[in-house]
C-alpha positions as CSV (number, residue, x, y, z in Angstrom):
1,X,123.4,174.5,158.9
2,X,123.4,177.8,161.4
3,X,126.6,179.6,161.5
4,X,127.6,183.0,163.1
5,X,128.9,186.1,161.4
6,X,129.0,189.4,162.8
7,X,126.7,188.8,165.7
8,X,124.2,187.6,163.4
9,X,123.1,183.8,162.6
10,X,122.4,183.3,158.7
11,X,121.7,180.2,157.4
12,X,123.7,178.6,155.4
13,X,121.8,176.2,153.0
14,X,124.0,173.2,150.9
15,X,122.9,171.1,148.7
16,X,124.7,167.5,146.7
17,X,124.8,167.1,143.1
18,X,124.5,163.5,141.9
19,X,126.7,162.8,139.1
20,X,125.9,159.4,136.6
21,X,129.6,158.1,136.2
22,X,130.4,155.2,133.3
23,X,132.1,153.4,135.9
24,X,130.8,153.2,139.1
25,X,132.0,152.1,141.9
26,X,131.2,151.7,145.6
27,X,133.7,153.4,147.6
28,X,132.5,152.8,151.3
29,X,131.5,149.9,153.0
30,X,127.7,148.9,153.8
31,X,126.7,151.7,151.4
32,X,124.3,151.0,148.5
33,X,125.3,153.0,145.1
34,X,122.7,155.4,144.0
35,X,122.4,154.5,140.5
36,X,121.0,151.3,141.8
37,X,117.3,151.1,141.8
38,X,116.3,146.9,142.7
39,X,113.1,145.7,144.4
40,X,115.3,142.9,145.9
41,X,111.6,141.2,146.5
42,X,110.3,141.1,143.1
43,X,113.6,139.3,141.9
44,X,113.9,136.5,144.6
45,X,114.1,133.2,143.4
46,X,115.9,130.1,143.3
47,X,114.2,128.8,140.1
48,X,117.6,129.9,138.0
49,X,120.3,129.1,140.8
50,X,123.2,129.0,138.1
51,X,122.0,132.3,136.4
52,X,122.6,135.2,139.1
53,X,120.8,138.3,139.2
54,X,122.1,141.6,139.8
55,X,120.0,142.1,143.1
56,X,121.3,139.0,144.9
57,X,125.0,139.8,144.0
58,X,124.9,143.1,145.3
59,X,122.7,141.6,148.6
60,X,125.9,139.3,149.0
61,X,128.3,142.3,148.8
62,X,126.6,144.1,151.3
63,X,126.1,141.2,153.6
64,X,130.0,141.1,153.6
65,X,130.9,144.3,153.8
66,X,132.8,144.5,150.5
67,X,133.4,147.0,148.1
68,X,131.8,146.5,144.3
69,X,132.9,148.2,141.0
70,X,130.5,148.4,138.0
71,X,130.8,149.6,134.4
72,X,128.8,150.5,131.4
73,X,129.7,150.2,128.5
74,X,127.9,152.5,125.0
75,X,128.3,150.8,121.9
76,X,131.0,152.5,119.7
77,X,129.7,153.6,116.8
78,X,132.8,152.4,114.1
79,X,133.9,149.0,113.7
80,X,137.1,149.7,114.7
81,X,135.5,151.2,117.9
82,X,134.0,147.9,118.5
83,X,137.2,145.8,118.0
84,X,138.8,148.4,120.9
85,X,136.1,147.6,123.1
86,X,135.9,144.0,122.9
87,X,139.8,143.9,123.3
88,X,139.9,145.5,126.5
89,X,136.9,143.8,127.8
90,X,139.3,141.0,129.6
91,X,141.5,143.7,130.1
92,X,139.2,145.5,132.6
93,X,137.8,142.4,134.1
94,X,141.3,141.5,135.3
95,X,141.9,144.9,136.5
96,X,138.6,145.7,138.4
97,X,136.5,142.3,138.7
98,X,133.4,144.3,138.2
99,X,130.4,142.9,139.5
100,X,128.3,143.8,136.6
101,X,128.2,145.3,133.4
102,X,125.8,147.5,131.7
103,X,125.4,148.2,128.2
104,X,123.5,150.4,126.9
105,X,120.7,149.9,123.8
106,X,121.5,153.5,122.2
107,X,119.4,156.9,121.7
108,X,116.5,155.9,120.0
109,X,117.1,152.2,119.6
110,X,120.0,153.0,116.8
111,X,122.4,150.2,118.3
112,X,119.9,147.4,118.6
113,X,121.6,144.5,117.2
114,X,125.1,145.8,118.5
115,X,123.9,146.3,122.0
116,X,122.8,142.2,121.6
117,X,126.0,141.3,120.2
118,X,128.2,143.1,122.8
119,X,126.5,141.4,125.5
120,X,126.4,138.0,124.4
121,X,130.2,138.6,124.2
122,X,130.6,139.8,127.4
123,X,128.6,136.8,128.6
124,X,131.0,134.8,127.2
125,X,133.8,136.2,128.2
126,X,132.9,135.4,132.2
127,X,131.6,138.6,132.6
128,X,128.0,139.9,134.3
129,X,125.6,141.8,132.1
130,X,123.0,144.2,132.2
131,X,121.2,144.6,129.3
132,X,119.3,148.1,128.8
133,X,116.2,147.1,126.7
134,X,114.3,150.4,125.3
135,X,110.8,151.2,123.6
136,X,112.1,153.3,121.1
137,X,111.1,152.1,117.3
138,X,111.1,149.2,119.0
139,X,108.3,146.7,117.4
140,X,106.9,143.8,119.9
141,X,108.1,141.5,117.8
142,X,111.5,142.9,118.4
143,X,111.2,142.7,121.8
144,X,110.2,139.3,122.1
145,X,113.3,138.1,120.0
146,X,115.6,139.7,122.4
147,X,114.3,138.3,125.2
148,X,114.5,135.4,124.1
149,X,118.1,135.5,122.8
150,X,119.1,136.5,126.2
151,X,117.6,133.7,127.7
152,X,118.5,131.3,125.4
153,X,122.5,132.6,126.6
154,X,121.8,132.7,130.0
155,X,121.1,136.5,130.2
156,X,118.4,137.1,133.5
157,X,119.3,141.1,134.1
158,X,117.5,143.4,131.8
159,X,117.1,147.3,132.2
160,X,113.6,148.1,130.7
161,X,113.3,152.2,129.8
162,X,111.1,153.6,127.8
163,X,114.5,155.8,126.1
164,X,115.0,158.5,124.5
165,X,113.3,160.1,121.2
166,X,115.6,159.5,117.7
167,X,118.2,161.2,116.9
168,X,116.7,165.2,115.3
169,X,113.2,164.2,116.8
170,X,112.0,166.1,119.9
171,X,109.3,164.4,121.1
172,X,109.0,160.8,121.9
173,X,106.4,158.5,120.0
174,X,105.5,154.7,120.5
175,X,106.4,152.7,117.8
176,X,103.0,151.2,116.4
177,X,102.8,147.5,118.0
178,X,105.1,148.7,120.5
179,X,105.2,149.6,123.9
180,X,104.0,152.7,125.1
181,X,106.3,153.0,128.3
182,X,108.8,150.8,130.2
183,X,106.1,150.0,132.3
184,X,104.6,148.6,129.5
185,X,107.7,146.5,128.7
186,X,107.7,145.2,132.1
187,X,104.4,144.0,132.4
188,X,105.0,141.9,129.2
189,X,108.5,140.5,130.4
190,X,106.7,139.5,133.6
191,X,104.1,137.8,131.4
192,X,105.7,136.2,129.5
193,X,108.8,135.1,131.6
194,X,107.5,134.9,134.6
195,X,110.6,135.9,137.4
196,X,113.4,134.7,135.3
197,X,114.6,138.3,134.4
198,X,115.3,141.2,137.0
């Protein structure tokens, strides 16, 4: 951007800072959210016609020209934190009608089982989830029971990260007969699921 002052032309440079919101929402018609990353090609497939996947809900959004809200959800760390959560689940599906929602698999793997538990419930309650699966002390064998879980309940979307180090521990470490990144993770999803998840 040029702009005068004085006689003399200096330029003026901006710049945009991008901002990760728990809810997230797409404000303006036609316009893809950024937190968003899909290879819409890698996840087309009518094998699982009753199961949607995030991809082809968002393609159907666009191709209409409507607006979208997402959220995601952490899991709380008290009990009582969890019973607040679950309560206002239907609460904020009635409000919003988000297209999806993620929850996340906690730093360092430490809400494993919770993160499971809190999706399954959101499944049942009509809504769409999108499970963050990490690496982090995170033994094969554990991976393949949660993928299987979430197919067993009808669960296709899947985030697959490598996360974050443990909680006091500054570098990250595979977990031995785990998976060194997410890459890793989702070359073995793809092997062993074929398309099914996205």
């Amino acid at each position: 951007i040029l702009r005068r002052r004085r006689g003399k032309q200096r330029r003026v440079e901006t710049a945009t800072r991008r901002h990760t919101l728990t809810c997230t929402a797409n404000l303006q018609k036609k316009r893809q959210p950024a937190r968003v990353f899909i290879d819409k090609d890698s996840c087309s497939s009518n094998t699982y016609e009753t199961m949607p996947k995030i991809c082809d809900l968002i393609a159907e959004k666009a191709k209409a020209g409507e607006d979208w809200v997402s959220y995601e959800f952490f899991p709380p760390r008290t009990e009582q934190g969890v019973k607040n959560l679950v309560a206002r689940f239907e609460r904020m599906k009635q409000a919003r009608q988000p297209l999806f929602c993620d929850m996340t698999w906690g730093a360092g793997g430490s809400t494993s089982e919770l993160t499971m538990d809190l999706t399954l419930k959101m499944k049942a309650m009509g809504l769409e989830p999108n499970m963050h699966l990490t690496c982090t002390n995170v033994e094969r064998k554990d991976v393949v029971k949660a993928l299987q879980t979430c197919k067993d309940n009808d669960v296709r979307n899947i985030v697959a990260l490598r996360g974050d180090p443990p909680h006091g521990q500054e570098k990250w470490e595979a977990t031995e007969g785990g998976f060194e990144c997410a890459l890793d993770l989702v070359k073995f999803i793809r092997r062993e699921h074929g398309d099914y998840f996205c």
